[in-house]
C-alpha positions in Angstrom: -29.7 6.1 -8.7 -28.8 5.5 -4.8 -27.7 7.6 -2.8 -24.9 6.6 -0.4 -25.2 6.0 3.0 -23.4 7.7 5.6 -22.9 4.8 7.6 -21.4 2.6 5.4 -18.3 1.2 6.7 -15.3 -1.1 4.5 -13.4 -1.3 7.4 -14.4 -5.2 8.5 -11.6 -7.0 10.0 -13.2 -10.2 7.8 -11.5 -7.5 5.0 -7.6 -9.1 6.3 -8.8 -12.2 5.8 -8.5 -11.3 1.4 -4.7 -11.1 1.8 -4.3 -14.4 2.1 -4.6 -15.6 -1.6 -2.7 -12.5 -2.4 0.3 -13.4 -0.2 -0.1 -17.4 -0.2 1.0 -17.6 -3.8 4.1 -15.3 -3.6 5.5 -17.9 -1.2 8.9 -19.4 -3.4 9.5 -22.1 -1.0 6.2 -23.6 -1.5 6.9 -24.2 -5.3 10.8 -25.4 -4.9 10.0 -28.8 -5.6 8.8 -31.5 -8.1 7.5 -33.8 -5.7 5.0 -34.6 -4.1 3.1 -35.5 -7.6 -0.7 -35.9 -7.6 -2.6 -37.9 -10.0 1.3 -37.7 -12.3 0.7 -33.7 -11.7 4.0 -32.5 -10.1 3.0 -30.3 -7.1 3.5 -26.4 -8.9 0.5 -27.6 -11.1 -2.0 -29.2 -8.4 -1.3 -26.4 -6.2 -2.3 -23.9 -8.8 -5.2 -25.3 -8.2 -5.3 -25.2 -4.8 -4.8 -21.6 -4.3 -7.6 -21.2 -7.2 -9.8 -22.8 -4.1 -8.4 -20.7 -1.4 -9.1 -17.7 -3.0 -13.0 -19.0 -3.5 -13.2 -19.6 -0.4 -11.2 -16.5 1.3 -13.7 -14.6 -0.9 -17.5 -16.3 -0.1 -16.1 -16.6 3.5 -15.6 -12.4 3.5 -18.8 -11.8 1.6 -21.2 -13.8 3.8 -19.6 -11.8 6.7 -19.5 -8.5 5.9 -22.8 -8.4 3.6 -25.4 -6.4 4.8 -28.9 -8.4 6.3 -32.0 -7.1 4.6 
């Protein structure tokens, strides 16, 4: 069992940086159309999968800066 640290802090400004793939998909206007299509895919499918990557990336991006050096 640990026991916690006093000087533990969550308050990273790298922490902002998570509401992007919380916000980025809420976005209506980005989905309002059928074109452009990708590989026959019409865009609100291949950028489904796009903000599957942001969020990866928004997430590794926050933990490699905020994670403690040992």
């Amino acid at each position: 069992m640990t026991i916690p640290n006093g000087d533990r802090s969550d308050r990273s400004p790298w922490n902002w940086l998570l509401l992007v793939p919380i916000v980025l998909p809420l976005l209506p206007f980005l989905f309002n159309s059928d074109e452009p299509r990708l590989f026959g895919f019409p865009m609100f499918y291949w950028l489904q999968l796009v903000f599957i990557a942001v969020g990866v990336t928004c997430t590794t991006i926050v933990y490699q800066m905020t994670k403690r050096r040992r």
